[in-house]
C-alpha positions in Angstrom: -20.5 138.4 53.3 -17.3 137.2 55.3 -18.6 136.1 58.8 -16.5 137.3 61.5 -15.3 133.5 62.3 -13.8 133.1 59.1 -11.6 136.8 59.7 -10.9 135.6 63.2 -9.6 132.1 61.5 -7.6 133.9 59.0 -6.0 136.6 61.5 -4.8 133.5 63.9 -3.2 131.6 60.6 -1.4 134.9 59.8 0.1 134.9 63.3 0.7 131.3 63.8 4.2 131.7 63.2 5.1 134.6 65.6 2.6 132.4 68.0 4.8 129.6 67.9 8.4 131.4 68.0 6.9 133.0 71.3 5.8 130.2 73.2 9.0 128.1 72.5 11.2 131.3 73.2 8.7 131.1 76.7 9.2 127.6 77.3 6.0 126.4 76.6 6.2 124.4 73.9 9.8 122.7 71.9 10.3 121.1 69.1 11.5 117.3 69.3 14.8 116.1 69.3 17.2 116.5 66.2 15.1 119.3 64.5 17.2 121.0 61.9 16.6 124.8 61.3 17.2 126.7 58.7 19.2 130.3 58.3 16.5 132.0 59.5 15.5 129.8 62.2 12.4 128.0 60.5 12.4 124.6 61.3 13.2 122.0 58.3 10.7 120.4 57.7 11.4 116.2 57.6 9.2 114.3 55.0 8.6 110.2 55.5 8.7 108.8 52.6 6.2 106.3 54.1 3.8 108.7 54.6 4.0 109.9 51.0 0.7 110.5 49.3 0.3 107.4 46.5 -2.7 105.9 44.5 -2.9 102.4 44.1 -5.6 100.2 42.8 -6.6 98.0 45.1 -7.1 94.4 43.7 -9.5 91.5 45.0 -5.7 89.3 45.5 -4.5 92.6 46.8 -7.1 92.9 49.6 -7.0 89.0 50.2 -3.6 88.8 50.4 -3.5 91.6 53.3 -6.5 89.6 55.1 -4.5 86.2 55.2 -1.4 88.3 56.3 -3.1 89.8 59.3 -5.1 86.8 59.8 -1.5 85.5 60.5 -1.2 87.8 63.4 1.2 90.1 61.4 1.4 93.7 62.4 -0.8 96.3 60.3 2.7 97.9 59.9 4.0 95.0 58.4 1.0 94.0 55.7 1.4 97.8 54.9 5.1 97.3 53.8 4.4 93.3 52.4 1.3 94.6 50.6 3.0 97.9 49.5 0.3 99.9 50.2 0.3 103.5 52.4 -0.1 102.7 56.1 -3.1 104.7 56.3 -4.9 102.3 54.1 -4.3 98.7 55.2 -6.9 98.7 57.9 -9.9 99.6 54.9 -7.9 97.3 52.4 -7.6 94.1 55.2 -11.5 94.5 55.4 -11.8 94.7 51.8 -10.2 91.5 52.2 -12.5 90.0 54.6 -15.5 91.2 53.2 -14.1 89.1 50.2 -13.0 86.1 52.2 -16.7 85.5 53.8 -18.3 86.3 50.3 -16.3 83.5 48.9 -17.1 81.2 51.7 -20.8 81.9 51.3 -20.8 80.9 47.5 -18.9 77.6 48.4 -22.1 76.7 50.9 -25.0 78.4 48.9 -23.6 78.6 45.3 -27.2 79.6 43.7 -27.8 82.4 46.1 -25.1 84.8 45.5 -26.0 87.7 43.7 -30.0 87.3 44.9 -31.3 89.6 47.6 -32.2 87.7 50.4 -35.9 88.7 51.5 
């Protein structure tokens, strides 16, 4: 059974496009600055290649490296581009990092209990 949200949701999609030539014809909304349209009018649609969707493995030097670098005071931006790593990801990679950092300063002080639940 199709629930009468889900035919409301797909009726809107289906007009989006008429929705938005309308409202920009109206004045309501624009597009930015320097948008290039196609021969039919369609905005053209400008991709980032550092927004690209990548995989990477992140590695224990990987997310320590990224720690020390913001630990410097260094832009997220910046570990991003140092590290390599999609923009999106360097805030969860950085407290990999960290998470890693304190873990290695715990075995330095109390060697024998790493590993060990603490009770």
């Amino acid at each position: 059974m199709i629930q009468q949200y889900d035919i409301d949701r797909a009726k809107l999609l289906a007009e989006a496009k008429a929705l938005v030539a309308k409202a920009i014809k109206t004045g309501l909304m624009s597009y930015p600055l320097g948008t290039k349209f196609d021969i039919t009018g369609s905005p053209i649609a400008i991709i980032d290649p550092d927004d690209s969707i990548t995989s990477c493995k992140h590695t224990p030097e990987l997310c320590l490296k990224a720690y020390q670098l913001r630990d410097l005071g260094m832009a997220l931006e910046d570990v991003a581009r140092q590290c390599q790593v999609p923009k999106g990801s360097v805030v969860y990679i950085i407290s990999k990092g960290h998470e890693l950092h304190l873990q290695a300063q715990r075995q330095a002080h109390h060697p024998s209990t790493i590993g060990q639940e603490v009770s």
